[in-house]
C-alpha positions as CSV (number, residue, x, y, z in Angstrom):
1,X,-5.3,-8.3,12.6
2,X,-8.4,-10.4,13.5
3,X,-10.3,-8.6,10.8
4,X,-8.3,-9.6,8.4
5,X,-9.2,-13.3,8.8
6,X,-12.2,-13.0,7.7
7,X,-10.7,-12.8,3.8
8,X,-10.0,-16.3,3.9
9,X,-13.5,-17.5,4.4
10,X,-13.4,-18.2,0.8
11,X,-10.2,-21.0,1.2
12,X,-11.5,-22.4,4.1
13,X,-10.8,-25.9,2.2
14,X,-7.2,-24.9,2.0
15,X,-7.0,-23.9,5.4
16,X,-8.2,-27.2,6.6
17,X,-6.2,-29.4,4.2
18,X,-3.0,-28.0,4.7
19,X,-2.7,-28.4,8.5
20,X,-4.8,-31.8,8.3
21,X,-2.0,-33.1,5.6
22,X,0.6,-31.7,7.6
23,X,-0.3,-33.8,10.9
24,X,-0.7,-36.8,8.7
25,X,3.0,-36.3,8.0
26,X,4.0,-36.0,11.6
27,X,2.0,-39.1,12.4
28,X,4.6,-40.9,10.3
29,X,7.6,-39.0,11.7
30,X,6.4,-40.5,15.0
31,X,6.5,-44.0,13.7
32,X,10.2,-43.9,12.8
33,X,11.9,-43.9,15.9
34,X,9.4,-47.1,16.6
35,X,10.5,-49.2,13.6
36,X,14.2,-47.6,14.5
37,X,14.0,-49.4,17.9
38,X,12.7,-52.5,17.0
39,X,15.5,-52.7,14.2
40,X,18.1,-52.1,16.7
41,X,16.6,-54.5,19.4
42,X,15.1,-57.3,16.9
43,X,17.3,-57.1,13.8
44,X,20.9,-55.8,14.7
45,X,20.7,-57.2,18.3
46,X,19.3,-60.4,16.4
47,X,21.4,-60.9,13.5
48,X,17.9,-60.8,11.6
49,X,19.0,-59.9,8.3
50,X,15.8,-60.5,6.8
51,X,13.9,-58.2,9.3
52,X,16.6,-55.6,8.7
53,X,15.6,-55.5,5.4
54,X,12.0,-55.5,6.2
55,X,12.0,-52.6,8.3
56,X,14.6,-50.9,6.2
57,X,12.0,-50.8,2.9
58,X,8.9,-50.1,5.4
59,X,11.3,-46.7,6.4
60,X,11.3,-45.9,3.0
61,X,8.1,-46.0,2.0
62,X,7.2,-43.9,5.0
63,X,9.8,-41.2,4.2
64,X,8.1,-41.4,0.4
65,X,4.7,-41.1,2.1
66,X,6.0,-38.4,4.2
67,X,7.2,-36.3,1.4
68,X,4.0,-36.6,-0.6
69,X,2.0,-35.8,2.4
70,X,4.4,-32.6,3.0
71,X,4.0,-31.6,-0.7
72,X,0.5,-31.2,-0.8
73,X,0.2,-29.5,2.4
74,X,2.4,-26.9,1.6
75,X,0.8,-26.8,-2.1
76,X,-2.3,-26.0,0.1
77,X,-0.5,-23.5,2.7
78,X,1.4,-21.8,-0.3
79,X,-2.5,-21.4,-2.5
80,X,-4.4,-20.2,0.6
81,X,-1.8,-18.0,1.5
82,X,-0.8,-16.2,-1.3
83,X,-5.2,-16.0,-2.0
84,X,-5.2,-14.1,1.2
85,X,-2.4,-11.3,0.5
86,X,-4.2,-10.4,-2.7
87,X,-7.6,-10.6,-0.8
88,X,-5.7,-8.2,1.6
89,X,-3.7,-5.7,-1.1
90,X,-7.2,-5.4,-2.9
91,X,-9.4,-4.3,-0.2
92,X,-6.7,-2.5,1.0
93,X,-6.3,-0.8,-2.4
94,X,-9.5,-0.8,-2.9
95,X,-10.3,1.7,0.8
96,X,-7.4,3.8,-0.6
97,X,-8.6,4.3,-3.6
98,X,-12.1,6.0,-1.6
99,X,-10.4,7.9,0.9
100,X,-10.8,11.1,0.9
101,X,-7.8,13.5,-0.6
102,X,-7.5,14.8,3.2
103,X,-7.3,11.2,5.0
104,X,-4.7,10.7,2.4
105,X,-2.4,13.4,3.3
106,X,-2.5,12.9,6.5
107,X,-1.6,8.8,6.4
108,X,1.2,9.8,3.3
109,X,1.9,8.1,0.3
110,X,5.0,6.3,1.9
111,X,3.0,4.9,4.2
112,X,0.5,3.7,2.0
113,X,2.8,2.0,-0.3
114,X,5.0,0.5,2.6
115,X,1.7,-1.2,3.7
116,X,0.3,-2.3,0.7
117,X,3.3,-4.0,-0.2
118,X,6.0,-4.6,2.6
119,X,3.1,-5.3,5.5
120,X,1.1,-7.4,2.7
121,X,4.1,-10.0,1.9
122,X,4.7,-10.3,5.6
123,X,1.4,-11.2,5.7
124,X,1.9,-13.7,3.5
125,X,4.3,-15.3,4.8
126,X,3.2,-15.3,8.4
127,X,-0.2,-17.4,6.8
128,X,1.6,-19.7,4.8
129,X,4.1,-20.5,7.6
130,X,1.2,-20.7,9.9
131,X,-0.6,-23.0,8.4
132,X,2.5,-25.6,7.4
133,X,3.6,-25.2,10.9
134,X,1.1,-24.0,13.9
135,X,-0.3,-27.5,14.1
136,X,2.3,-29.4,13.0
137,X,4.7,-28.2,15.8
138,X,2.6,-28.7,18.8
139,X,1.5,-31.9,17.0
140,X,4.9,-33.2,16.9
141,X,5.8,-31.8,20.5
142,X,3.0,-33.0,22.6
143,X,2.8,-36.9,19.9
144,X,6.7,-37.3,21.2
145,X,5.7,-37.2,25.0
146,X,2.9,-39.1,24.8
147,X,5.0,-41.6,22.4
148,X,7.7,-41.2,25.0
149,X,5.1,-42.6,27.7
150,X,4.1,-45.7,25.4
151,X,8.0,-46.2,25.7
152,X,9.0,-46.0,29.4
153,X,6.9,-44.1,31.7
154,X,9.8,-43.0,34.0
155,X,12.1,-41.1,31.1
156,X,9.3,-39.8,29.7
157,X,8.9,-37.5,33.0
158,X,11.7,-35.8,31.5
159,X,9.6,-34.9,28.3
160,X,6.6,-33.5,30.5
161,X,9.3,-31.3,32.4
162,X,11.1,-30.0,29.8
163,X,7.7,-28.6,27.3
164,X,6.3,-26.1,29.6
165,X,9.8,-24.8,30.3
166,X,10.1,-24.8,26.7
167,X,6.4,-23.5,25.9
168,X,7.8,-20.3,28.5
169,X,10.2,-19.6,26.8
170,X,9.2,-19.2,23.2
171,X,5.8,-17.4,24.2
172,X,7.8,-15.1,26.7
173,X,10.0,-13.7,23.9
174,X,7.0,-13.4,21.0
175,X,5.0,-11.5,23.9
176,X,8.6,-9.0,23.9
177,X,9.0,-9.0,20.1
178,X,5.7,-8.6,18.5
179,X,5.4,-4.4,19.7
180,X,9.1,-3.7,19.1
181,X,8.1,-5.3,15.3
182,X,5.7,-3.1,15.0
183,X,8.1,-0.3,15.6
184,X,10.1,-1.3,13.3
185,X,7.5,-1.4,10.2
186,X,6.6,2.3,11.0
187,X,10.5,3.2,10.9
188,X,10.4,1.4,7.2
189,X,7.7,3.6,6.5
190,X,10.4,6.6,7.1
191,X,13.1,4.9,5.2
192,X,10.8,4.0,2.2
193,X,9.4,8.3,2.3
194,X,13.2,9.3,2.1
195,X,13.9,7.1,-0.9
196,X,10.6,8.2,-2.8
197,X,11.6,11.7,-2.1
198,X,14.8,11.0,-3.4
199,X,14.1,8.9,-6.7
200,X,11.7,11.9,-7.4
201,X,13.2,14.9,-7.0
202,X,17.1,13.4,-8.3
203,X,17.2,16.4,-10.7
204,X,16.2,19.1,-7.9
205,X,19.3,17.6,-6.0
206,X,21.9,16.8,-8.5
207,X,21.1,20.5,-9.7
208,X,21.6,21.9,-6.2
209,X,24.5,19.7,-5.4
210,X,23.0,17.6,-2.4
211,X,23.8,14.5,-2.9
212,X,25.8,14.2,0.0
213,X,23.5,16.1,2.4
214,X,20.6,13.4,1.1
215,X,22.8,10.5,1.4
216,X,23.8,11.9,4.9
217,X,19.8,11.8,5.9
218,X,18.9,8.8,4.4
219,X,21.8,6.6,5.7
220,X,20.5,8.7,9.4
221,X,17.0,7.5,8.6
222,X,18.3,3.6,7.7
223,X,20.6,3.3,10.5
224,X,17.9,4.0,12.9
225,X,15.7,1.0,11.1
226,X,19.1,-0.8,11.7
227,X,19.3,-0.5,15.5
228,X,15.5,-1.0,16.0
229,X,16.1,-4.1,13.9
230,X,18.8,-4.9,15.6
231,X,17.4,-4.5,19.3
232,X,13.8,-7.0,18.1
233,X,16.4,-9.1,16.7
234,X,18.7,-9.5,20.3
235,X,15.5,-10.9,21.7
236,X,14.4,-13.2,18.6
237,X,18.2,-14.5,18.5
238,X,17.5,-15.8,22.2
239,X,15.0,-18.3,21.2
240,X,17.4,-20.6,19.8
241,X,19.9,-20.5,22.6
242,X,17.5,-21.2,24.9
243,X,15.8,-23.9,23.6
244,X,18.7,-25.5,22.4
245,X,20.0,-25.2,26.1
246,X,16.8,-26.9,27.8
247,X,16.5,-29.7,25.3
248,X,20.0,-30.6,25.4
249,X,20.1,-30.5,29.4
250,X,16.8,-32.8,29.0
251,X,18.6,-35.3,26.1
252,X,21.2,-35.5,28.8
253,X,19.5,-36.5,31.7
254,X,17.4,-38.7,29.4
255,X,20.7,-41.0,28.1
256,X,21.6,-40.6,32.1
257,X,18.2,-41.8,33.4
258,X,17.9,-44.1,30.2
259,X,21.7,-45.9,30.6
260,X,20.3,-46.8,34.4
261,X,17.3,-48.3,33.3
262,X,19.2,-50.1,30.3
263,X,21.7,-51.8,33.5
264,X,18.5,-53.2,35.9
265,X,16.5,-54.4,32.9
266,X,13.9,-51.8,32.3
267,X,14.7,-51.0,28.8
268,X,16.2,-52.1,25.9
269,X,18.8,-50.0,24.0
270,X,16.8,-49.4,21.0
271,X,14.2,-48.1,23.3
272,X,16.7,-45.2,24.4
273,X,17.7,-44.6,21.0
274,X,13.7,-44.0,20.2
275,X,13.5,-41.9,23.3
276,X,16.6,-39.5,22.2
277,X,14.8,-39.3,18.4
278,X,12.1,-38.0,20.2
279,X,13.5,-35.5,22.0
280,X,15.4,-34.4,19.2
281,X,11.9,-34.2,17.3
282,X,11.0,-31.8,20.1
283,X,14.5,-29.8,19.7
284,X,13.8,-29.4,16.1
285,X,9.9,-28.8,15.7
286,X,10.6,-26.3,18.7
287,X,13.3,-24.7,16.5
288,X,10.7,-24.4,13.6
289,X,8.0,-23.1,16.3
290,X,10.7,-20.7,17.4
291,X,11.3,-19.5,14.1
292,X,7.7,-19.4,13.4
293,X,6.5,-17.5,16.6
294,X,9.2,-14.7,14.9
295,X,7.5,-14.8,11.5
296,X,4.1,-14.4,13.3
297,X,4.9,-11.6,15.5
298,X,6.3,-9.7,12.4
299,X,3.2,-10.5,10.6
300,X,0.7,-9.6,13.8
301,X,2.5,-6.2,13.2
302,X,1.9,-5.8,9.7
303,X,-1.3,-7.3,10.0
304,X,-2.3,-4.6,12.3
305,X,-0.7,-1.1,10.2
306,X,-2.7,-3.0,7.1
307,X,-6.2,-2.9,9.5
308,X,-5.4,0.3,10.7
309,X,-5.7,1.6,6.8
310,X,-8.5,-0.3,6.7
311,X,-9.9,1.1,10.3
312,X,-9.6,4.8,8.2
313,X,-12.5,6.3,7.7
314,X,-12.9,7.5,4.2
315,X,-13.8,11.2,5.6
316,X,-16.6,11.9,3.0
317,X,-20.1,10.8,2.9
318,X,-21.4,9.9,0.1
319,X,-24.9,10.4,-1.6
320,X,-26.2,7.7,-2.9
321,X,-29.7,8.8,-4.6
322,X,-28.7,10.9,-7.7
323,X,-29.8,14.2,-7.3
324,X,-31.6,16.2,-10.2
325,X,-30.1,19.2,-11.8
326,X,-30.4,20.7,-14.7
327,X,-26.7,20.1,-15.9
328,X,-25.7,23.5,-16.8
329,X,-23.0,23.8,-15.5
330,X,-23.4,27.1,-12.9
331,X,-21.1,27.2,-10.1
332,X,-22.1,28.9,-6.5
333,X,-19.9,29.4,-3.7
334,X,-21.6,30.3,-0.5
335,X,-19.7,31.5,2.2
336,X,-17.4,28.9,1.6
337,X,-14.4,28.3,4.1
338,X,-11.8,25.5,3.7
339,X,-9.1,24.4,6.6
340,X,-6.9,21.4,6.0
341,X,-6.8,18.7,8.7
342,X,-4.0,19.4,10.7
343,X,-3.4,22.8,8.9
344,X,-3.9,25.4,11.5
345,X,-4.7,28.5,9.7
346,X,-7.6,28.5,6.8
347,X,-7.2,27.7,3.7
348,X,-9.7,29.7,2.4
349,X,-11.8,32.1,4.6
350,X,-15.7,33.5,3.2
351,X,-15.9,32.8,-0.2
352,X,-18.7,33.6,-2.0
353,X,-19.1,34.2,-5.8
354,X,-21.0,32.5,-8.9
355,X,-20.2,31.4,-11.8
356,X,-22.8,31.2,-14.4
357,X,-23.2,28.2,-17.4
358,X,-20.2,28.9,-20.1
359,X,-18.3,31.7,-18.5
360,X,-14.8,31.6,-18.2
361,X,-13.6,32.4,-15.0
362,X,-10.3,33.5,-14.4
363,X,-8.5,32.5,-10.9
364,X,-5.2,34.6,-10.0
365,X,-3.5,35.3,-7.0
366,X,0.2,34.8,-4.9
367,X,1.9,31.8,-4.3
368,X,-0.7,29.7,-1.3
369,X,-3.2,32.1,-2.0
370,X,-5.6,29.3,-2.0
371,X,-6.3,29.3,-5.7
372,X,-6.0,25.4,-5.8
373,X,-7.9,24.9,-2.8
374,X,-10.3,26.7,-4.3
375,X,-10.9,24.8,-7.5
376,X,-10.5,21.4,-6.1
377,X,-13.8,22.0,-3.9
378,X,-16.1,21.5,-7.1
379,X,-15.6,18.1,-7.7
380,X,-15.5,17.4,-4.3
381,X,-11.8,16.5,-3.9
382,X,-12.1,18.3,-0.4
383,X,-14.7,19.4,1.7
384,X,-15.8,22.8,3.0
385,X,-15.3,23.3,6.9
386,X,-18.2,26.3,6.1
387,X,-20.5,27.4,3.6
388,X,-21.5,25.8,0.5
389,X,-20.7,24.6,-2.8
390,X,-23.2,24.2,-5.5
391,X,-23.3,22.8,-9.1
392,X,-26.1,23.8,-10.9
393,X,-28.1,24.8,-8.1
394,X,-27.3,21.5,-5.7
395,X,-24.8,21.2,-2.8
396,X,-22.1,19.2,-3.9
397,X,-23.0,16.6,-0.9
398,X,-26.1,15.5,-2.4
399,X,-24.7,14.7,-6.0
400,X,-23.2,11.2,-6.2
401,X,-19.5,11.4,-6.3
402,X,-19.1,9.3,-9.5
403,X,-22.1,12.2,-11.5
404,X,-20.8,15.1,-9.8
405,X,-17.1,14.1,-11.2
406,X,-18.0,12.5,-14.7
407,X,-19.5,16.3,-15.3
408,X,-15.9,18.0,-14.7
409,X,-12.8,18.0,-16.8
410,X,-9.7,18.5,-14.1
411,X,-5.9,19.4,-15.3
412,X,-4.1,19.7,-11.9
413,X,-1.2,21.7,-11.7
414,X,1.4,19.0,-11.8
415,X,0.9,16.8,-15.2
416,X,0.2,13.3,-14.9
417,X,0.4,10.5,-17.5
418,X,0.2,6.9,-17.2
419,X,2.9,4.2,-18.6
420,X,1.3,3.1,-21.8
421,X,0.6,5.0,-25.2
422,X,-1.2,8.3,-26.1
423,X,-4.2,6.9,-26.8
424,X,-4.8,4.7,-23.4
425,X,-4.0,8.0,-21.5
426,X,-6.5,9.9,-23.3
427,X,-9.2,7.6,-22.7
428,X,-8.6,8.2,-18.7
429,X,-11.3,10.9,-19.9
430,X,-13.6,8.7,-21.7
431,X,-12.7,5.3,-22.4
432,X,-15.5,5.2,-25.5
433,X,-14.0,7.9,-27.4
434,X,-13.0,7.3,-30.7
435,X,-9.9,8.1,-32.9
436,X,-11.4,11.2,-34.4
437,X,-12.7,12.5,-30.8
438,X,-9.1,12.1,-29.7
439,X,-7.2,13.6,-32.5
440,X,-10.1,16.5,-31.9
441,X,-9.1,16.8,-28.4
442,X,-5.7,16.8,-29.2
443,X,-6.1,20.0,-32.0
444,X,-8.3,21.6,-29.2
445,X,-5.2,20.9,-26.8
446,X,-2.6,22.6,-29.3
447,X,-1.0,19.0,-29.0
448,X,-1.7,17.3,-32.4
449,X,1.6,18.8,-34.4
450,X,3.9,16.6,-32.2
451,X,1.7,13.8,-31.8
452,X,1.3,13.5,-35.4
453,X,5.0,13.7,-35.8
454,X,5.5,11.1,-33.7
455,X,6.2,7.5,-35.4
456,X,3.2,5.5,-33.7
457,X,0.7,8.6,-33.5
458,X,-1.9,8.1,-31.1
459,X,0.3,4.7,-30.3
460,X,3.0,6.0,-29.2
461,X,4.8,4.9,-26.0
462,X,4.2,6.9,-22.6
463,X,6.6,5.8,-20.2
464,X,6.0,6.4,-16.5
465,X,5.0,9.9,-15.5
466,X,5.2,10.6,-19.1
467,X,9.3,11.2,-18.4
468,X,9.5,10.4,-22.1
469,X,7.7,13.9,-23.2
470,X,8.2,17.8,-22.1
471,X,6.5,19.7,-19.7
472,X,4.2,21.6,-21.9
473,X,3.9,18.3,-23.9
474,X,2.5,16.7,-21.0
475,X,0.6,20.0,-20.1
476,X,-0.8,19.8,-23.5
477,X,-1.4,15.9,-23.3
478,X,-3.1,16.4,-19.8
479,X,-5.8,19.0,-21.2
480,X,-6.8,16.6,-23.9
481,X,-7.3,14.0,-21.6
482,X,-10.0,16.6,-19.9
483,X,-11.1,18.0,-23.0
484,X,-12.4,14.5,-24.5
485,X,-14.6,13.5,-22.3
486,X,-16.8,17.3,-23.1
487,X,-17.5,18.8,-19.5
488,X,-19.7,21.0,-18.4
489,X,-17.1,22.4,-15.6
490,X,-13.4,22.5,-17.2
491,X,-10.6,23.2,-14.8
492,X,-7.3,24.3,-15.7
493,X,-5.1,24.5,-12.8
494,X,-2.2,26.4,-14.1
495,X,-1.9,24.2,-16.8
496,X,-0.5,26.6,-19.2
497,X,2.6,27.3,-17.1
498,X,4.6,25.4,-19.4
499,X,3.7,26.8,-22.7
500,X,4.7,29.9,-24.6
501,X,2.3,32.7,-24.9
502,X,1.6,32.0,-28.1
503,X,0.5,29.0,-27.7
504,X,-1.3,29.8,-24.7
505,X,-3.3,32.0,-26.6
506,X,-4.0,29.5,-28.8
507,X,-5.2,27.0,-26.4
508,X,-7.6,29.5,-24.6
509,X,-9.3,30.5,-28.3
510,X,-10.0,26.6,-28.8
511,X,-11.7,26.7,-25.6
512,X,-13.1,29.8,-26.1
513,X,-14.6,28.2,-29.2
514,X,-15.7,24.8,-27.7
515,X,-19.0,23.3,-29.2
516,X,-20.5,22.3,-25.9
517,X,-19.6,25.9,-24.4
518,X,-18.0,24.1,-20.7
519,X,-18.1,26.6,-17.6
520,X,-13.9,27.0,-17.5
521,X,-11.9,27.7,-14.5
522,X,-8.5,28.8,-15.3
523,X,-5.9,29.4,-12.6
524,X,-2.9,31.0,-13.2
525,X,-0.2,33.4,-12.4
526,X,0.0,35.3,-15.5
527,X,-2.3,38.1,-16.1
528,X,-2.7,37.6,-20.2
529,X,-3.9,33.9,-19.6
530,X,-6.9,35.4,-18.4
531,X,-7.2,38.9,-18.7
532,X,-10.2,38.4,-21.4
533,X,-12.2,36.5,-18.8
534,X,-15.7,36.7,-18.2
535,X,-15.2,37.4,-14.4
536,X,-12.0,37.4,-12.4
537,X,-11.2,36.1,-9.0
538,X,-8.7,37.7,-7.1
539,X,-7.3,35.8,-3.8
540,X,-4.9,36.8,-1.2
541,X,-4.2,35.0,2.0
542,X,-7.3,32.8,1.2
543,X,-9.5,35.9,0.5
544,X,-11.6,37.0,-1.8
545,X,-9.4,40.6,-2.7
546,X,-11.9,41.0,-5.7
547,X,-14.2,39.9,-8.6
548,X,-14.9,41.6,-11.6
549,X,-13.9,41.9,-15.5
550,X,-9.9,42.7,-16.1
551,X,-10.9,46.8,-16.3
552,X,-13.2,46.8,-13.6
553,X,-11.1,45.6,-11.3
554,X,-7.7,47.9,-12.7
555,X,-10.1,50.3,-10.8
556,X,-10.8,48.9,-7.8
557,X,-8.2,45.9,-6.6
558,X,-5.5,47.2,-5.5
559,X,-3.6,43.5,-5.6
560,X,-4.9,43.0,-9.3
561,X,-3.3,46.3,-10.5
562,X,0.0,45.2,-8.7
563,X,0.0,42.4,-10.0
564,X,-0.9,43.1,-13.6
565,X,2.2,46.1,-13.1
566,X,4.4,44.0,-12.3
567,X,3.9,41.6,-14.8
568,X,3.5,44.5,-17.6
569,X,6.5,46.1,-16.9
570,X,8.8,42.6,-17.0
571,X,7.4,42.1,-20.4
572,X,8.7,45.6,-21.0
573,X,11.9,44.7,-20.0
574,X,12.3,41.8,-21.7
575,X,11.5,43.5,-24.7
């Protein structure tokens, strides 16, 4: 949490004003019960009409003061504040954005977005809070005793006995509440993961009928937040108890202490009344410190899960002198193993093939064969446990992530567009391309019939996740998007699951036909999307089972030939 602190260098001014104007204010609330004593003892004990008045439009003008002076401080608290949270959310989204894929499976996207937006406002809060009240509180507390002692020296004993008592209490219970917060933000990261899941696979569970089941877990998952929140709360709810209870024991023995002195001489009655406004300033600034000390404990919590994300290391190194190549676009795999942190078992296990500038490689395998994992170690998105990976004759390492990744053209195996139109999404892959480039990628795509039949064209509206089109239409969309920035590496990561074979075959003779000639990588579980590949990758169990040319490896892969049999003969069926 300390870390964090340093993001508000650049509002120190605000930090300072806000408190400063703040104490300002609680030098006039300690005035009052001054003028409220001597217009008591001088003007209603006098009959002093005039001075009643006097003192009567001198309280006003302080209560106008005091509200101006409060104003600004909070205008201050509320500026520096909210400054800090988005100090705080950018970093934060900033580190995200450079961890490494691996680093961000193991924190989880729950997580992630429970802290950049949950943990930030609390934040927020705790700051603003802090800095309207920290040193106003104490400010107020310790300027009524020492008031109280300009008043009567005996009753002000009281005041001196009663704010360490006080002081125990609220810093006991912040020392019990601030770790059972912090459990409780981690159990809203569970909550908030069961509701993502939920909101994004509704179809999957409408279709199989789980409503219920899903309701059952995620009301299991809140109710647990509930009694977590419930148990930090038990000890926050005792602060205001027992405050209340020590200051009203200490107004009583004040009035009993101050109706004595009153009797022999020793004070006057306005003088008691001033010394009971005082200690009900202490009741309620210790109230507002009680609530406060809450606030801050919640926000010491978030503060620490956001520095823990922060605390992350990215998990990839990255080069920063570019590295000369002959951009090509050859592909070498040397020995290359891959095992996920905190996956057990390999990934991938000795893979070694290459792939020369402009072939078309072919990728096909079972289901967590590794064919994914595979692909996704050329631009870097993981790295190798063993072995090597090399583009154009240099180990991925040594190329600077932003060259290595502006040189490949990635369609992952789950489409994703952004909310906004065609045309913004299609300038992911090169925000310089023109209209014609795009409409160009789009033929090359097989997607510019129904993007010309659409009534905005390139224009058109893409709502979130690109819900508003079909899954080959995305597909489609998404290849574009790779196609128009002109790679030298293309990946296709079973991109083409979604579209019929003929257009399929379509799409792979516009690639085929490509000007710039990219190296392609296509991954998928039918046998005609790549069957006229220059070379063929066969994986099993994260193994290489073969390599070769569709005929060559008829002959000699015994997991090809099954597969291509199987496949063969359901066509002949379904004929």
């Amino acid at each position: 949490m300390k870390k964090l602190l340093y993001l508000m260098k650049d509002h120190l001014k605000e930090c300072i004003l806000a408190p400063l104007f703040k104490c300002l204010e609680a030098c006039v609330d300690l005035i009052v019960p001054l003028l409220m004593a001597r217009l008591i003892d001088i003007g209603i004990g006098g009959n002093n009409t005039s001075y009643i008045v006097k003192i009567g439009i001198l309280l006003i003008v302080l209560a106008a003061c005091g509200l101006a002076l409060s104003s600004v401080a909070q205008w201050f608290s509320a500026k520096a504040a909210v400054n800090f949270a988005a100090n705080v959310r950018s970093k934060a989204f900033s580190h995200i954005e450079h961890l490494s894929f691996s680093k961000q499976d193991s924190l989880g996207t729950a997580t992630l977005i429970t802290r950049l937006t949950s943990d930030v406002n609390m934040l927020q809060t705790g700051v603003n809070m802090t800095l309207r009240l920290f040193l106003r509180s104490p400010f107020i507390v310790f300027g009524s005793v020492i008031m109280a002692f300009t008043v009567d020296t005996h009753a002000a004993w009281i005041f001196a006995a009663a704010v360490p008592l006080l002081a125990i209490v609220v810093y006991g219970i912040m020392a019990i509440t601030v770790p059972l917060y912090k459990k409780v933000q981690a159990r809203l990261d569970k909550v908030t993961q069961a509701t993502r899941d939920n909101l994004t696979g509704v179809r999957v569970i409408r279709a199989f009928n789980l409503q219920s089941s899903e309701t059952n877990q995620f009301l299991d998952q809140n109710e647990k937040l509930t009694q977590q929140s419930k148990h930090v709360g038990l000890f926050s709810a005792l602060t205001n108890p027992l405050t209340y209870i020590l200051i009203n024991l200490a107004t009583a023995l004040l009035l009993y202490v101050g109706a004595i002195r009153v009797n022999v001489g020793a004070l006057t009655q306005g003088q008691v009344i001033a010394l009971v406004n005082y200690m009900a300033q202490i009741l309620v600034e210790l109230v507002k410190l009680a609530n406060l000390i809450v606030t801050i404990s919640r926000s010491i919590a978030a503060g620490n899960r956001v520095q823990a994300i922060l605390d992350t290391p990215i998990g990839m190194q990255q080069s920063e002198s570019p590295a000369q190549t002959d951009r090509e676009g050859s592909v070498d795999f040397d020995h290359v193993s891959l095992t996920y942190e905190g996956g057990g078992d390999p990934a991938l296990s000795d893979i070694t093939f290459k792939a020369e500038p402009g072939q078309t490689i072919g990728i096909i395998g079972g289901t967590g064969s590794g064919k994914s994992s595979l692909v996704n170690l050329i631009p870097r998105f993981y790295d190798v446990s063993s072995g090597s990976v090399k583009v154009d004759g240099v180990d991925v390492k040594d190329l600077p992530m932003a060259d290595l990744r502006q040189e490949v053209g990635i369609v992952l195996q789950k489409p994703i567009l952004f909310a906004g139109t065609i045309r913004s999404n299609l300038q992911f892959g090169n925000p310089d391309a023109t209209d014609q480039e795009i409409w160009q990628a789009l033929k090359d795509a097989q997607a510019e019939d129904f993007v010309r039949q659409k009534p905005k064209q390139l224009d058109e509206a893409v709502e979130q996740g690109g819900r508003n089109f079909s899954g080959g239409q995305r597909q489609r969309l998404s290849i574009a998007r790779a196609l128009i920035r002109k790679p030298r590496i293309l990946i296709l990561d079973d991109s083409s699951s979604a579209l019929d074979f003929a257009t399929d075959a379509a799409l792979r003779e516009a690639i085929h036909h490509l000007s710039y000639h990219p190296t392609t990588f296509i991954v998928s579980q039918r046998v005609a999307s790549i069957l006229y590949a220059d070379k063929i990758l066969v994986l099993a169990d994260g193994r290489l089972m073969g390599e070769g040319t569709h005929e060559e490896l008829l002959k000699t892969c015994q997991v090809y030939r099954e597969i291509y049999e199987s496949q063969i003969k359901k066509e002949d069926m379904a004929q």
